[in-house]
N, C-alpha and C positions, 0 to 999 in steps of 0.2 A: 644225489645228482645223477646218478647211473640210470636213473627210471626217468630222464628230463629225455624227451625224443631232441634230438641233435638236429640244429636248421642250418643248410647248406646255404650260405648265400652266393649264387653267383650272377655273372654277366657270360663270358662265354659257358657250353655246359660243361661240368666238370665230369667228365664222361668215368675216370678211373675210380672214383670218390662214390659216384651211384654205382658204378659194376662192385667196387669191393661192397657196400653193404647191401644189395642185393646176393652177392654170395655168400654173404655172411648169416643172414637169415634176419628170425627176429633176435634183440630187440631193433636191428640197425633197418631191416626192412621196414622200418616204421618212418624212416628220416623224412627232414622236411628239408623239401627244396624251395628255395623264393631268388623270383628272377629279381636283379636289379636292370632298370636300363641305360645305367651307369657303369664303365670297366673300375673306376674307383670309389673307394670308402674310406672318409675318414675315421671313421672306428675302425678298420684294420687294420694289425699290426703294422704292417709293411703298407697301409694304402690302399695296396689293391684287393680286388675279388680274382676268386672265390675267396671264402673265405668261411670257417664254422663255427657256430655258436652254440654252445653249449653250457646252458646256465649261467653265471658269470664270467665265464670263460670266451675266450676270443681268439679261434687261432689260426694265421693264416696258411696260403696254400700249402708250402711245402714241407708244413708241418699234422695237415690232416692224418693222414695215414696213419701214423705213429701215433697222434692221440687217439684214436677208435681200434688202433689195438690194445692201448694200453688202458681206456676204460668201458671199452665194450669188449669184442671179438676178437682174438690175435687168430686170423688165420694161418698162420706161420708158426703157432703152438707145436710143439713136442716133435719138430721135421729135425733130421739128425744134420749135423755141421755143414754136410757137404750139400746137403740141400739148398740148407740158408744162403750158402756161399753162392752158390747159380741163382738163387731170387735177387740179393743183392747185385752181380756182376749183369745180369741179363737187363735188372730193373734201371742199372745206370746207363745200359745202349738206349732202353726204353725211353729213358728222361733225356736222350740227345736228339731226339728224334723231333722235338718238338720246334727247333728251327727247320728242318724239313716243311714244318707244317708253315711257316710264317713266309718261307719261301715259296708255297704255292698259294696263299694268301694273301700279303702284302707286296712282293716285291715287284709284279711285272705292271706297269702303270695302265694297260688294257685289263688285268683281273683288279687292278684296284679301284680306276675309274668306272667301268662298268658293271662290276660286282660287289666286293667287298665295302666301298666306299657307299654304297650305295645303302646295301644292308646296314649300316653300323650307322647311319644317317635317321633310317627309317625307323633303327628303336631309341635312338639316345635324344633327350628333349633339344629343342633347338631355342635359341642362336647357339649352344652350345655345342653342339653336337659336331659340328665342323671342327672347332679347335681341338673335344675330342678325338677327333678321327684323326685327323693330323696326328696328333700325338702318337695315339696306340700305333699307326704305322711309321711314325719316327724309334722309337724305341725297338719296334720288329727288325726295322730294315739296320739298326745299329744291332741287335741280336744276329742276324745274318752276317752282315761285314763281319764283326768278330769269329766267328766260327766258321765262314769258308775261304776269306782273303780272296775274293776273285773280283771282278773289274765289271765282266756284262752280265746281265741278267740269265741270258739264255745256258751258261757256263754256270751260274748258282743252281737253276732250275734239273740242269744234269747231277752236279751235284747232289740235292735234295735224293732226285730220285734212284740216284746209284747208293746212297745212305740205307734208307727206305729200302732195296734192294737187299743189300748187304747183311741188313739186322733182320731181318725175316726170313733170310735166309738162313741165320745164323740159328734162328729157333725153331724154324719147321726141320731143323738134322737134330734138332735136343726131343723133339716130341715124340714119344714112345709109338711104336704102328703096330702093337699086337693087339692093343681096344682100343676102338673110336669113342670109348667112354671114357678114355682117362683125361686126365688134366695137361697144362704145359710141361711139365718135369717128371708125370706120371704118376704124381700122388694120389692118394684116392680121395679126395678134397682138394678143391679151388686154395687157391694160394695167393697172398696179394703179389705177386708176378702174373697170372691170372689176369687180375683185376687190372692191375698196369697196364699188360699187351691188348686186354678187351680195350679198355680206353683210347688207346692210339690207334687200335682198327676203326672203333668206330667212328674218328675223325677222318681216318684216310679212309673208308672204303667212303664217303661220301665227299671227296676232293678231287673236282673234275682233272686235275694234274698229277695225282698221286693215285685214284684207286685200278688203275690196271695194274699197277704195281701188288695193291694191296690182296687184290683175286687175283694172283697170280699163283697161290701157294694153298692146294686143296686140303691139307691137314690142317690150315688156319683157318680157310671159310666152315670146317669144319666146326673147329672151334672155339668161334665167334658165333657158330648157330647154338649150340648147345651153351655156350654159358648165358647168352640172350633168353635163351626159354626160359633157365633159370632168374634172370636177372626181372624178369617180367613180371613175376608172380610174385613180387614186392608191391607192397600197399604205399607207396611215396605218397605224402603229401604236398599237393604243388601250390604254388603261389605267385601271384606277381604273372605280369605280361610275359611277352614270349621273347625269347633270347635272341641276341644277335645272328643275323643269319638266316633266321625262321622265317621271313617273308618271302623272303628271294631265293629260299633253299640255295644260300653259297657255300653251304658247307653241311658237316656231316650231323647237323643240330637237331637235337629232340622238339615235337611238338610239345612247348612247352605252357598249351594255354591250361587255364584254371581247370583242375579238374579233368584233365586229358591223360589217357591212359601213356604208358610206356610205350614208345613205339621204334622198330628199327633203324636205326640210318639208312638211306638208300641214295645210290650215289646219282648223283647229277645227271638227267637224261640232256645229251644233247641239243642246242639251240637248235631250232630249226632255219635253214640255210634260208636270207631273204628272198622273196624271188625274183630273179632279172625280166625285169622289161625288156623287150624286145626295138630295136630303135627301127624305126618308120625310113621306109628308103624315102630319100631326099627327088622329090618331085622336079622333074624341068620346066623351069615358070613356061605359061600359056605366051602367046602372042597378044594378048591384051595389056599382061602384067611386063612384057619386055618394052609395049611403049607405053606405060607409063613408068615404067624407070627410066625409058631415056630422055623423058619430057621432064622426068625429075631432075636428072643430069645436067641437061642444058639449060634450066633456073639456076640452077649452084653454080654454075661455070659464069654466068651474065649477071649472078651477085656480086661473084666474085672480082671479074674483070670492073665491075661498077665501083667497089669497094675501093680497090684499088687507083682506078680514075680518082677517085675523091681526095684519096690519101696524099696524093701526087700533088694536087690542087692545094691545098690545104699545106705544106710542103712550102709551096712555092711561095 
């Protein structure tokens, strides 16, 4: 079953899941990705995508990792306790961070009406697609409420990005600064912590509300370049249409068309600002136009008073 190449099925891209087996080499550099454009599956465990398939095997998201250590690559092989112990503890900020991302995605009704809504529209079939879209953002926005308890949006969105702050913060002082060649813990190999942190940058360095945050920290764009090199020179196999997002570039999403090579996230270039028309100064009507508005005047006033005559009549 170990020689079966392993097909990622997803809807959004599952950016940690291709960074680990790009780092990992072959046989995982072989992996097959297939877009669905659909967020749910009823063959997944849990329902949803992502989700991997490997032979008769079916395992969803929050279990991939673990199984492509356990029957392909354990990047995390023969690292001493104290090691493990910072992949784990670093990799659980990393896993909270992901309502950060829902918060600059679903929650503010101008990025969801004109963006996000937008996107998730234009890949999922329709009439469906709307009840869809509802959905995935009723579920986001109930992931949000649970984990910041706050009331307005603009206070979530501080939130998000004092999170996002805080946890990037907390790993560009873990990164060793004597080689720009090491890894995140300084191992001499990529690590799935590695592969974890690549995947949340490269959501956030392409989320117009998140990525000044995310370039803000030169030891990480550092090493988001270099594990990208490597992640590149993976032979994936792609399939299936292109992923949510991909149209409208709302986020930090891989070209995911047929056959399309691995390409960087790049973040959101600015809308360009409409441009204002100028308003026309209000002209002073001619001496032509003032009598025929007052000939217009004195017909409405002689209907009126007529009107009135009648009513009166009619009355009586």
């Amino acid at each position: 079953m170990a020689m079966d190449a392993p097909v990622l099925i997803q809807f959004y891209p599952c950016f940690d899941v291709i960074a680990y087996c790009g780092l990992a080499g072959s046989p995982l550099a072989k992996l097959v990705v297939q877009n669905s454009a659909q967020p749910f599956h009823a063959a997944s465990p849990d329902g949803r995508l992502p989700m991997l398939r490997h032979g008769g095997c079916l395992v969803p998201q929050h279990a991939i990792i673990d199984y492509l250590k356990k029957n392909f690559t354990d990047l995390d092989a023969g690292l001493s306790l104290d090691v493990l112990a910072q992949i784990k503890a670093f990799g659980a900020l990393v896993d909270e961070l992901d309502v950060a991302l829902d918060v600059a995605r679903f929650d503010e009704d101008e990025q969801w009406l004109k963006v996000t809504r937008r996107a998730l529209l234009d890949v999922m079939p329709w009439p469906a697609s709307y009840a869809l879209a509802f959905e995935l953002r009723r579920q986001a926005r109930h992931r949000i409420a649970t984990a910041t308890q706050l009331t307005r949006a603009s206070d979530r969105l501080a939130w998000a990005r004092e999170r996002v702050q805080a946890s990037l913060t907390a790993l560009s002082a873990r990164m060793p600064t004597q080689s720009a060649s090491t890894w995140l813990l300084g191992t001499v190999g990529p690590t799935s912590l590695d592969a974890a942190v690549w995947g949340f940058l490269a959501h956030a360095r392409g989320e117009p509300r998140l990525v000044d945050v995310a370039n803000d920290f030169p030891s990480l764009r550092a090493f988001y370049q270099r594990a990208l090199e490597r992640i590149a020179k993976s032979k994936f196999a792609l399939r299936g249409g292109q992923n949510a997002f991909v149209l409208r570039n709302a986020g930090p999403f891989l070209s995911m068309r047929e056959g399309a090579p691995l390409l960087p996230p790049s973040p959101l270039p600015p809308a360009p600002a409409p441009a204002r028309k100028e308003r026309e100064p209000i002209k002073p009507p001619t001496e032509e136009e003032k009598e025929v508005q007052g000939q217009a005047s004195e017909a409405l006033v002689f209907a009126l008073v007529v009107s009135l005559l009648y009513w009166g009549a009619f009355v009586q």
